[in-house]
N, C-alpha and C positions, 0 to 999 in steps of 0.2 A: 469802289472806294475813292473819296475824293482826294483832290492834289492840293497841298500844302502851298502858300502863297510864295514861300522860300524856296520848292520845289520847283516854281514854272522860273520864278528871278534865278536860279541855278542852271536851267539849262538854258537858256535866253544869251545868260553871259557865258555861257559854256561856247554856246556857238558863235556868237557877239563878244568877244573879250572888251572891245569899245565901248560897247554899251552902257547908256544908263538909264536902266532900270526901278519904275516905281510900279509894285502890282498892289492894288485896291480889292479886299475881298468887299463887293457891292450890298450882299444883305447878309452876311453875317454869319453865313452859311457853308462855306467852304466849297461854294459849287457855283457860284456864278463870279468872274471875278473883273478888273479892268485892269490892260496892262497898256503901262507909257515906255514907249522905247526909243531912244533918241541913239542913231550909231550913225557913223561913217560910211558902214557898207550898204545902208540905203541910196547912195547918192546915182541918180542918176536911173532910177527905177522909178515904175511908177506906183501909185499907192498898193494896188494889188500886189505888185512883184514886191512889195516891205511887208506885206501882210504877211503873202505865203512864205516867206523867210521866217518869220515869226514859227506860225504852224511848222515847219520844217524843222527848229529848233528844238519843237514840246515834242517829236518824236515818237507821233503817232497817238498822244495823251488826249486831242481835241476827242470828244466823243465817247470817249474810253471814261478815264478817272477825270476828265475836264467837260464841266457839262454848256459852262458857256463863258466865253471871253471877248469884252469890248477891246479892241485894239484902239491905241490912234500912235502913229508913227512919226519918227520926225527926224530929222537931218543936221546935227551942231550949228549953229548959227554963223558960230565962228570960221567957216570953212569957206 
C-alpha cells in the first residue's frame, strides 16, 4: 500500500519539528514522490548524513509502502 504525501511530511516533522517541509507526488501516482527539507539539524553534515536522516525519519517506509523518493536537502539560510 502506498504512503500518503501527508504521511512522509508527518513523520519528517515528527522527527524534524524545525523542518520545513514540501513533498511533491511526481506522477500522480502515490508511489513515486519528491521531498524538500530544509532543518537546522542538517548543519554540519554532509549530504548523505541529511539524507539518511531523512530515511531514518520514514521509519523503515523507503521500500515498504514508499517506492521511490527524490530528496534535496538544505540548511535555513538564515543561520
Amino acid at each position: 500500500m502506498a504512503m500518503k504525501s501527508a504521511e512522509i511530511e508527518r513523520l519528517i516533522r515528527e522527527a524534524m519539528p524545525d523542518a520545513q517541509v514540501r513533498i511533491e507526488d511526481l506522477r500522480g501516482d502515490g508511489d513515486h514522490f519528491a521531498a524538500y527539507v530544509t532543518s537546522q539539524s542538517f548543519q554540519g553534515k554532509s549530504r548523505v548524513q541529511q539524507h539518511q536522516l531523512v530515511y531514518q525519519a520514514l521509519k523503515g517506509a523507503m521500500g515498504e509502502q514508499l517506492h521511490a523518493l527524490a530528496l534535496q536537502t538544505s540548511i535555513p539560510e538564515d543561520v
